[in-house]
N, C-alpha and C positions, 0 to 999 in steps of 0.2 A: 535451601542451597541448591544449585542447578548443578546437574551430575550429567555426562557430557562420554559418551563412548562414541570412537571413530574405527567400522569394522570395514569401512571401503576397503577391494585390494585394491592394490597400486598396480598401475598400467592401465588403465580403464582406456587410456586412446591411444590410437598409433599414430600412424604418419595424418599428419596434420597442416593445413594453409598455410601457404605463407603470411598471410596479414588477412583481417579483415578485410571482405569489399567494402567498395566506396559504399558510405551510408548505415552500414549494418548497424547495428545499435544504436544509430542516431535518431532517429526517426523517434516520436514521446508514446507512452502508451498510459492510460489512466485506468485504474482499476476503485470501484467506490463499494461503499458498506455504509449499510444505516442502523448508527448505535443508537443505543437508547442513555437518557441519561437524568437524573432524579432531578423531581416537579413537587412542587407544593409536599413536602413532606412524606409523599406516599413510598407506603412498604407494601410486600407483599400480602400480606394482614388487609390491609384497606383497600386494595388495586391487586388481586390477586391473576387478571390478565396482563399487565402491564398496560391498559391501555391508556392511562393517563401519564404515562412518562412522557417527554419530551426525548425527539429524534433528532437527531446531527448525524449528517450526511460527512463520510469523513475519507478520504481521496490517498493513492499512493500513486503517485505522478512519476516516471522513470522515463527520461529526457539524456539522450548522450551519455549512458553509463552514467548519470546522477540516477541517485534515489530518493525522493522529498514526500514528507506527509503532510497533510492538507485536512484542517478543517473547514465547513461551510459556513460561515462567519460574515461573509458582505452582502450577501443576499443577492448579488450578481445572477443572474438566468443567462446561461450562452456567453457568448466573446469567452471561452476559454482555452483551455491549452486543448491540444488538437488528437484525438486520439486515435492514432494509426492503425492501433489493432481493430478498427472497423473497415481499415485499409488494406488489406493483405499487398503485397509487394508486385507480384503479377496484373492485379485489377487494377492499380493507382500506375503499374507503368506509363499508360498514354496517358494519363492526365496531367493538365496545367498546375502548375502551384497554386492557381487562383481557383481551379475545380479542389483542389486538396481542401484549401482554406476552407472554403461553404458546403462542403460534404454534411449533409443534414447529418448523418448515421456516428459521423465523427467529431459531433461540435458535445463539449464537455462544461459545467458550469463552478471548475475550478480555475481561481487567479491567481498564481504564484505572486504577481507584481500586483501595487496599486495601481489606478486605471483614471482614467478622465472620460468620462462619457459626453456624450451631447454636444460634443463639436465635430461637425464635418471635416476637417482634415486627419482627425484624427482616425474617424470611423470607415476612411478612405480606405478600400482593399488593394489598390497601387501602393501607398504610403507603407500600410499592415505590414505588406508583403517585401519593404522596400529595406528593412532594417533585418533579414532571414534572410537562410540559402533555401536551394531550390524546392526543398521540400519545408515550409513551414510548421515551425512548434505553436506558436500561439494564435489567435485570433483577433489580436489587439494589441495595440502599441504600450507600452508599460509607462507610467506616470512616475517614476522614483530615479533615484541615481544612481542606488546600487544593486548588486547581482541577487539574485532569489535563490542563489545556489544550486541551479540547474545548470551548469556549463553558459549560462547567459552572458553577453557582455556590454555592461551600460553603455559603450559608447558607440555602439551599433543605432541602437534608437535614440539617443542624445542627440547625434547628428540630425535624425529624420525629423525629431520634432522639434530643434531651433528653425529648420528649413520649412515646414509647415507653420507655424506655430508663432513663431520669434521669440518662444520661450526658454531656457539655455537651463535643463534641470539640473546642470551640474554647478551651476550659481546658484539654482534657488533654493531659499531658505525656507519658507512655506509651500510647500505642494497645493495645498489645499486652497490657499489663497490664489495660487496660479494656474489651477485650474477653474474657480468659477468667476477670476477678473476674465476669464476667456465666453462664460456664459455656457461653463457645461458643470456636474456633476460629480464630485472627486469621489472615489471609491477604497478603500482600504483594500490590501490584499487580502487573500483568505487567511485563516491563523494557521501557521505551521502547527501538527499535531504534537504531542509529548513522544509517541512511537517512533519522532522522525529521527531524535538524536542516536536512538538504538537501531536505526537501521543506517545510518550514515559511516555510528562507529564500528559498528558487524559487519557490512555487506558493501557499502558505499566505497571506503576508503581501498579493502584490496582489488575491488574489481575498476577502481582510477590508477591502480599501481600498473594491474594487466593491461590495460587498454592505451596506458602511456607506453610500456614498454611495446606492443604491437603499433604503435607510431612510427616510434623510431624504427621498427625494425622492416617496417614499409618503406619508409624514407631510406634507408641503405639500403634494399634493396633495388630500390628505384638507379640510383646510382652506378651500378656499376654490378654487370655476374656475377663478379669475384666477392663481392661481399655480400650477395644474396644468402650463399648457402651460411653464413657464417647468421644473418637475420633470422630466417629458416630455425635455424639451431635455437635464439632467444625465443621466436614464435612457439615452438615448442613445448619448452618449458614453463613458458607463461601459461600456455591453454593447462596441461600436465597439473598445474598447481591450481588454475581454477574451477577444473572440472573433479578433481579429488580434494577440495577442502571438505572439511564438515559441516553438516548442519549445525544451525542455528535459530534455538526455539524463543519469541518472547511474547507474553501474555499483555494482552490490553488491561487483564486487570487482575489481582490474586484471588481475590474473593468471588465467586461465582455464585449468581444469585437462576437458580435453576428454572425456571423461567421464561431467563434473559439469556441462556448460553453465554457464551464467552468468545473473543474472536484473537486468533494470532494469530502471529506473523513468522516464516519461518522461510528463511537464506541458506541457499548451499551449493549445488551445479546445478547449470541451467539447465533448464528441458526437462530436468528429472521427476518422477511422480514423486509424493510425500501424502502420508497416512499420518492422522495426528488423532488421538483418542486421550478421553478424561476419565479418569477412573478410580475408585477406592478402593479398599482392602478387602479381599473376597469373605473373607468374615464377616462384615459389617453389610456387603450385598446380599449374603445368605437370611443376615438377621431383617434387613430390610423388603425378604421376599422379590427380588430381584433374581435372575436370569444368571446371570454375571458380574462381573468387578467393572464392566468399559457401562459410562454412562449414557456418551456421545461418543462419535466418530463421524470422521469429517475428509474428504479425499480433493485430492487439484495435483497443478502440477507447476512447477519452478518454473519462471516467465525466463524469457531471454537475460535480465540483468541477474536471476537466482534466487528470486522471491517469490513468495505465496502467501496471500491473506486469505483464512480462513475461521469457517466460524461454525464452532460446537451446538450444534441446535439438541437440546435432552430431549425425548418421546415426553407424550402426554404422560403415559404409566407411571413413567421414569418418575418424572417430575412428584406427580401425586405421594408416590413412595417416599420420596424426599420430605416432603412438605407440610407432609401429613401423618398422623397416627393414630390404629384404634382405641376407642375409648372402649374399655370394659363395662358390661351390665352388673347392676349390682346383684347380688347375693339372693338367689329368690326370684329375680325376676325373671316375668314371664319373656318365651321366644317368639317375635310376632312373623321370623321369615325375612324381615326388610333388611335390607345393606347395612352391616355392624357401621354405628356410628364413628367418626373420625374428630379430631382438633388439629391446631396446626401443629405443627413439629418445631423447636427452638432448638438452638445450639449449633455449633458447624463441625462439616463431616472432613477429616484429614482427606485428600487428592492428591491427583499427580496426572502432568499430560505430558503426552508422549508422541512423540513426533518420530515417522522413521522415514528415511528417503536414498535410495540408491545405495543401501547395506548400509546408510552410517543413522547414527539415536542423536536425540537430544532429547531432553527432560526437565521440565520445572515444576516446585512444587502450588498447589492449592489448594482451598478450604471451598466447602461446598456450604454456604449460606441456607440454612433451612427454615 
């Protein structure tokens, strides 16, 4: 059961913007992590490096106040969503939207959408760029008809590619066929992750409540003096409640195979630092000749939409302690000096990770796989 205390005071900001500027959170930012995940049968027993597991590259795409998880699944290298944070906001002000697009440092190899490769209108950076505002999210035209759930809107690029194309994707019934009667490639998108539903329902959905309510309260303001200060007043309120919610801890996985660490993901106010630490009962770290009860510990800080993915890496020691235990000499025998023998360790250790960020906790429990 996940046990959840919220110790923020209240008041954390004062006087505050009237609205977002033009673009802030718009702009996409990509953050990746390379999981590991079970091959041909192997335990730690048979593969005690891990180094026969298989790696998936696994992406959290934050686009317009969306939040989307992404597995690497198409096998696409490049033409992906475009990542700003290699951008900073001052260095890309003189640049073109078409310098934005081909920024080596910012090209990413996640596709929220299905894709058509190997045809020139499509791989056109006029066309790319024709279906986007001024500062472009992707680096290619999407192949599908409906939204990837990034703030996208199919009929931005539906237009561009019956005009390039004479292909109409919101009649077609095969993708697949209407991209290679064209003589290119169809590509599947990447697979949305399992993490993505838990960050859509946590983090996604009240920070599209704020950001709509800072819409509107732009637009009135726009309008006329007299109802700015009353705009002003919602802006308030909206930051007020997004910048003091609480945190929000959730684990990629409950079982922790110490070895492999563990990686989560943890929502709450933006900018804020968060400390997140794994650890068991100081009893069982005493008996296991351990230091202390924290196994791993792991630091970062809450991006612009309020999230951090991070990941518990356990010490060599740690691990070994875990994994391992001595074997007693028998009764009589002789001491030759050499390193008391060891075997593996079986059975799992009770856990618990702890995540704390700008005075407020979260907590979930886990079992540490030995």
């Amino acid at each position: 059961m996940k046990l959840k205390t919220c110790i923020r005071a209240a008041g954390a900001l004062a006087a505050l913007a009237l609205a977002l500027p033009a673009g802030a959170g718009a702009v996409p930012s990509v953050t990746s992590v390379d999981a590991k995940l079970d091959a041909g049968g192997a335990t730690f027993l048979t593969d005690p490096t891990g180094a026969g597991l298989t790696t998936e590259t696994r992406y959290v795409v934050s686009a317009d106040g969306y939040v989307r998880a992404f597995a690497e699944t198409n096998g696409v290298t490049g033409d992906g969503v475009i990542d700003y944070s290699a951008l900073p906001a001052d260095y890309r002000a003189p640049m073109t939207a078409e310098q934005e697009r081909t920024y080596p440092a910012a090209q990413t190899d996640v596709q929220p959408h299905a894709t058509c490769s190997g045809v020139a209108a499509l791989s056109d950076g006029a066309n790319i760029l024709a279906w986007q505002g001024r500062e472009p999210t992707y680096n290619y035209i999407p192949w599908q008809r409906a939204t990837a759930g990034l703030g996208d809107d199919p009929a931005n690029w539906i237009a561009v590619v019956r005009r390039a194309t004479g292909v109409d994707l919101s009649a077609a019934t095969d993708a697949r066929r209407a991209c290679t009667d064209l003589g290119g490639t169809y590509h599947a998108a990447d697979t949305a992750a399992s993490i993505a539903d838990v960050l859509i329902a946590n983090a996604t959905a009240p920070l599209q409540r704020q950001i709509a309510t800072l819409t509107r309260a732009r637009a009135a303001s726009d309008t006329a003096a007299a109802t700015a200060r009353a705009a002003q007043r919602a802006a308030e309120a909206a930051y007020q409640a997004l910048f003091t919610k609480p945190i929000d801890l959730t684990l990629a996985a409950k079982r922790v195979v110490p070895a492999n660490g563990l990686v989560v993901m943890v929502t709450g106010a933006p900018t804020d630092p968060v400390d997140v630490t794994l650890e068991i009962a100081k009893r069982k770290a005493r008996k296991l000749g351990l230091d202390g009860p924290v196994l791993a510990e792991a630091q970062g800080v809450l991006n612009a939409d309020g999230a951090a993915l991070l990941t518990l890496k356990l010490d060599e020691d740690v691990v070994d302690a875990l994994t391992t235990v001595p074997v007693r000499a028998a009764r009589g025998a002789r001491r030759t000096g050499r390193r008391a023998a060891t075997r593996p360790a079986r059975g799992v250790i009770p856990a618990r990770v702890l995540a704390v960020s700008g005075g407020n906790e979260d907590s979930a429990v886990a079992v540490v796989v030995r």
